[in-house]
C-alpha positions in Angstrom: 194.3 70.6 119.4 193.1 67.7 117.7 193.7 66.7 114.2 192.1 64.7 111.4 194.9 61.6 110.6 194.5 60.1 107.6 194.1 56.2 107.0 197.2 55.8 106.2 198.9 58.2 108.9 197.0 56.2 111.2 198.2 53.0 109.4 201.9 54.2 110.7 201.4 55.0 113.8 199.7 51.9 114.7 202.0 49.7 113.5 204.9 51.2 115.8 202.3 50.8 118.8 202.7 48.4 121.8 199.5 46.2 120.3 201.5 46.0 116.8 198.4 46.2 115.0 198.8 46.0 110.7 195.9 47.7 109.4 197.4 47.0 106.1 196.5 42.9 106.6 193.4 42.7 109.3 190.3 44.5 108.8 189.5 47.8 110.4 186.0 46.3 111.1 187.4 43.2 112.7 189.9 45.5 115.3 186.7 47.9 115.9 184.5 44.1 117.0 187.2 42.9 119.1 188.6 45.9 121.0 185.1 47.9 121.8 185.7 50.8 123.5 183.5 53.3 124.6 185.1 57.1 124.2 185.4 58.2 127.5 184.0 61.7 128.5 186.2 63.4 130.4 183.2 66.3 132.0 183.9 69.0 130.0 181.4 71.2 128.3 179.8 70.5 124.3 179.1 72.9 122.3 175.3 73.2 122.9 172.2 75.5 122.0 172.2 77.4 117.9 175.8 77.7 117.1 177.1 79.7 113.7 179.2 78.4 110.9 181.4 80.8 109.8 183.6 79.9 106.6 186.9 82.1 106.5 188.4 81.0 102.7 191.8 81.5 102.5 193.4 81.5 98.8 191.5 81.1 95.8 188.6 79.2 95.7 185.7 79.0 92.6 182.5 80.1 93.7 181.0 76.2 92.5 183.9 75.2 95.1 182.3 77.5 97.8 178.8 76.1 96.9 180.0 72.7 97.5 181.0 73.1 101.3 178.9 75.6 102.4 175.6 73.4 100.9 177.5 70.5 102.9 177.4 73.4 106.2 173.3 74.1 105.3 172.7 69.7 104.5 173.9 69.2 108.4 170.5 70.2 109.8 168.4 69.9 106.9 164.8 69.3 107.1 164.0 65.8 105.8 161.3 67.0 104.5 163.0 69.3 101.9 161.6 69.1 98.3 165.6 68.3 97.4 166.4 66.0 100.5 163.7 63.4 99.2 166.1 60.9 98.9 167.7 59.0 101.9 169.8 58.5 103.6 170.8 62.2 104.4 173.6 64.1 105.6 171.7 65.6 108.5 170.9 61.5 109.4 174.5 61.1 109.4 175.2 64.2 111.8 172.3 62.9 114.3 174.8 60.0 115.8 176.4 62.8 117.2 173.6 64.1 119.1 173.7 60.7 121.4 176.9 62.2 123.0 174.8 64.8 124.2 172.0 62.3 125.4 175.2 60.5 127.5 175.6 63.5 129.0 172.8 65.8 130.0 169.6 64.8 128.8 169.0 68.8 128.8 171.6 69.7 125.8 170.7 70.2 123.0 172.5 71.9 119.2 171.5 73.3 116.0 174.6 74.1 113.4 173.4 77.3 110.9 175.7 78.5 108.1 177.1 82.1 109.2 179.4 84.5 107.7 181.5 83.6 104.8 184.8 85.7 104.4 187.3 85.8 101.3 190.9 86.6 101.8 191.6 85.9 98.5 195.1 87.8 98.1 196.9 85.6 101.1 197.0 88.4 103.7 199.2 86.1 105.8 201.3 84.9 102.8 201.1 81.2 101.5 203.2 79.5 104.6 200.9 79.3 107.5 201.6 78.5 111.6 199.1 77.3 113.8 199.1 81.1 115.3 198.1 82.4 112.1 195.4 79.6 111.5 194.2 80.8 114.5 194.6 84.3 114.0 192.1 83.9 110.6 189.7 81.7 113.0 189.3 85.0 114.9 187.6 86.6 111.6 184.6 85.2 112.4 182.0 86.0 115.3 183.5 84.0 118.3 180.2 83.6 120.2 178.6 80.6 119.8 180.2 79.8 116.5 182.5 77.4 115.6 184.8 79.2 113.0 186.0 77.2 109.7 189.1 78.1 108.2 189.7 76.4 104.8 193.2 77.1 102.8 193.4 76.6 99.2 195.4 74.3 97.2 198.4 77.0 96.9 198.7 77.0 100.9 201.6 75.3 102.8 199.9 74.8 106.1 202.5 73.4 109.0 202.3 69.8 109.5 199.6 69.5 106.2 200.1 66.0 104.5 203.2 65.4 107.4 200.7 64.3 109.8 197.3 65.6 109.1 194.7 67.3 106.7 192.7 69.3 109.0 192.6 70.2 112.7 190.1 71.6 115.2 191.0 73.2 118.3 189.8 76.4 120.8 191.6 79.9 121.6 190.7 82.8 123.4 188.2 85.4 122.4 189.7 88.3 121.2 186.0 90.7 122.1 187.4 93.8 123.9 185.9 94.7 127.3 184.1 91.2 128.2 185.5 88.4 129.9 187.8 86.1 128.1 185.7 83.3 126.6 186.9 80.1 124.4 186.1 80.0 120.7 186.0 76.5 118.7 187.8 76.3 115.0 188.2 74.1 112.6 191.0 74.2 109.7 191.3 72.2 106.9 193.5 72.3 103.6 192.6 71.5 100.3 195.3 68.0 99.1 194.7 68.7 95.2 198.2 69.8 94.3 199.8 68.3 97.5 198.9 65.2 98.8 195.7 63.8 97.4 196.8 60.4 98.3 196.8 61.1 101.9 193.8 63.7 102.2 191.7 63.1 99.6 191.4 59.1 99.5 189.5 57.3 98.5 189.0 59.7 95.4 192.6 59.7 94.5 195.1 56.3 94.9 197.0 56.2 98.5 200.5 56.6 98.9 201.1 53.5 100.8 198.9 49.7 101.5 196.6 48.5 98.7 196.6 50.5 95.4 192.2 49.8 94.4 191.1 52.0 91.8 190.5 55.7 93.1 186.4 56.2 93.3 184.9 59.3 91.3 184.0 62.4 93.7 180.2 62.7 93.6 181.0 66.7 93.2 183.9 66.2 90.4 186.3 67.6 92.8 188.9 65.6 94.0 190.2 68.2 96.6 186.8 69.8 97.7 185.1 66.4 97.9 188.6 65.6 99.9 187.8 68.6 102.3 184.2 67.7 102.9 185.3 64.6 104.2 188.0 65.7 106.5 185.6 68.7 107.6 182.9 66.3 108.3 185.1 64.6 110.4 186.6 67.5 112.2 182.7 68.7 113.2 182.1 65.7 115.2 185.0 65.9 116.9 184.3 69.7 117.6 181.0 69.2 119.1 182.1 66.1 121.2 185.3 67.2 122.1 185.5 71.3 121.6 187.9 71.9 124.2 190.0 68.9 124.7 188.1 67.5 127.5 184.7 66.3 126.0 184.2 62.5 124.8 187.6 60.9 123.7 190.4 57.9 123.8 193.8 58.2 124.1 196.1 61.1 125.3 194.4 64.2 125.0 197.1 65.5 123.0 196.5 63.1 119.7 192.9 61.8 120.8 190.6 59.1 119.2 187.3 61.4 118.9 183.9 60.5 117.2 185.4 59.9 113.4 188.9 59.8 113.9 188.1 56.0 115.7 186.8 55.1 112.7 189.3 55.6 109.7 188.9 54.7 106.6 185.6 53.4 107.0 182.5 54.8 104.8 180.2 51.7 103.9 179.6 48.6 106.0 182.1 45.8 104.1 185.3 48.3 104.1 188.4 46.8 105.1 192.2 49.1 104.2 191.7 50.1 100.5 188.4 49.4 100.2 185.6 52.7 101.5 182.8 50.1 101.9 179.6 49.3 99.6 178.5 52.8 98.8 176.2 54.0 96.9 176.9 54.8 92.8 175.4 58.0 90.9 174.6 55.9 87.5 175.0 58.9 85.0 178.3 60.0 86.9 179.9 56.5 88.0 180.4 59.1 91.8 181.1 57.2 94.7 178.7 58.7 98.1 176.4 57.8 100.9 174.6 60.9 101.8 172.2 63.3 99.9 172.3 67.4 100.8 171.2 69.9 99.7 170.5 71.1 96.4 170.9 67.9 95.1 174.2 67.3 96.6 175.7 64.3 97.5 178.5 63.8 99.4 181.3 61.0 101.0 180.9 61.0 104.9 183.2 59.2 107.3 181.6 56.6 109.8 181.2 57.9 112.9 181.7 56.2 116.7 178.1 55.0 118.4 178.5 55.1 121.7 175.2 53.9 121.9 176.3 50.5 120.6 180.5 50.9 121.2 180.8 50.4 116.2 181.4 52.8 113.9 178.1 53.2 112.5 177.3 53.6 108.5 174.7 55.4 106.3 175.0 52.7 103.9 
């Protein structure tokens, strides 16, 4: 199972590492220029052809907080065209780096992302302290063919190892479909850092717990933990596609692995450096930090993602 690690989890762990590196002193740009590293793919399968989104919400979440990620879900394979995606750049331009994994390898694959079911467990069927077996127990809500489930837990939720070590995971179990052949599923979790750790999951729109304390940018949704969550989920959805079953495109052990975001922390705007997101663009009647447009008007905070094309962590802005 891979996870999304914060900034500043990564921050730690690298700093105990044999190459000693301080993030909290040298740029994250500089280490990407001199250490350029291709993520290997290790011949496993991507998720290819139409896949389904399914959102399984655990806890209480407004229906304006719904809106917010499941317009994120719809913005991934927008149209450019769209009367409300006039504006650039887009989310969907941001989720095309992806598709150059695929090009890497089979010039034949191909995937489109669609928004699918969306169930409520709103009374905490599982209670409000969650393992990984129940995470994946509420993953198998949705359809497990060609879908990559999405469960999100509310700010009420105690998820193990959330804020500890990480804000969200992906990862792959069987398929629970009586009388067929066992197939794998992909899921993605992610909690929402409002009450708990905003400073870990929801930077840059709240102040980090450790390294340089800049001001906190304004969430282009008003949200500090949903804005948080798209983030981490955007991240999380690269990594699924690229790396679905733990032996797609990645560095590192294949037990905490460097995927298509996750080799790029902290970085959302060319210029960022720890503490700093990167020049991004400013909504001037809301002061809201972002760099992509969705739908409905939307605008969102994405994560840079890895180019293999040209071994950087490529930018919208």
């Amino acid at each position: 199972m891979a996870s999304f690690i914060t900034p500043t989890i990564l921050k730690i762990f690298l700093i105990i590492s044999l190459f000693q590196i301080c993030l909290g002193v040298r740029k994250l740009s500089e280490v990407v220029e001199e250490q350029p590293q291709l993520l290997k793919y290790h011949n496993g399968p991507l998720l290819s052809g139409p896949i389904t989104v399914n959102l399984i919400w655990y806890g209480k979440f407004k229906p304006s907080e719904r809106a917010i990620i499941s317009d994120f879900v719809t913005s991934l394979s927008s149209n450019p065209s769209s009367p409300s995606l006039k504006a650039q750049p887009t989310v969907a331009q941001w989720w095309r780096t992806t598709e150059k994994y695929y090009h890497l390898a089979s010039k034949k694959s191909s995937l489109s992302l669609s928004l699918g079911k969306q169930i409520l467990d709103e009374h905490y069927s599982l209670g409000k302290s969650l393992k990984k077996k129940q995470i994946v127990e509420l993953a198998s809500k949705g359809d497990q063919k060609y879908a990559i489930n999405v469960v999100l837990t509310a700010s009420d939720v105690a998820v193990e190892g959330f804020c500890m070590s990480r804000c969200g995971t992906h990862g792959s179990a069987l398929s629970s479909t009586k009388g067929k052949r066992s197939s794998k599923f992909a899921y993605i979790w992610v909690g929402n850092a409002q009450t708990q750790c905003p400073g870990q999951c929801s930077w840059p729109f709240h102040q980090p717990i450790y390294g340089p304390q800049s001001p906190p940018l304004i969430a282009p949704n008003n949200n500090v933990g949903v804005d948080g969550m798209v983030i981490n989920l955007a991240s999380l959805f690269a990594g699924t596609v690229t790396n679905p079953f733990g032996n797609g495109y990645y560095q590192g052990p294949a037990e905490a692995p460097l995927e298509a975001s996750s080799a790029c922390p902290g970085i959302y705007g060319k210029g960022a450096y720890p503490g700093y997101a990167g020049n991004l663009l400013v909504d001037p009647s809301t002061g809201a930090s972002y760099n992509a447009h969705g739908e409905n008007g939307r605008k969102y905070l994405l994560p840079a993602l890895y180019d293999p094309a040209t071994s950087s962590c490529s930018t919208l802005v």
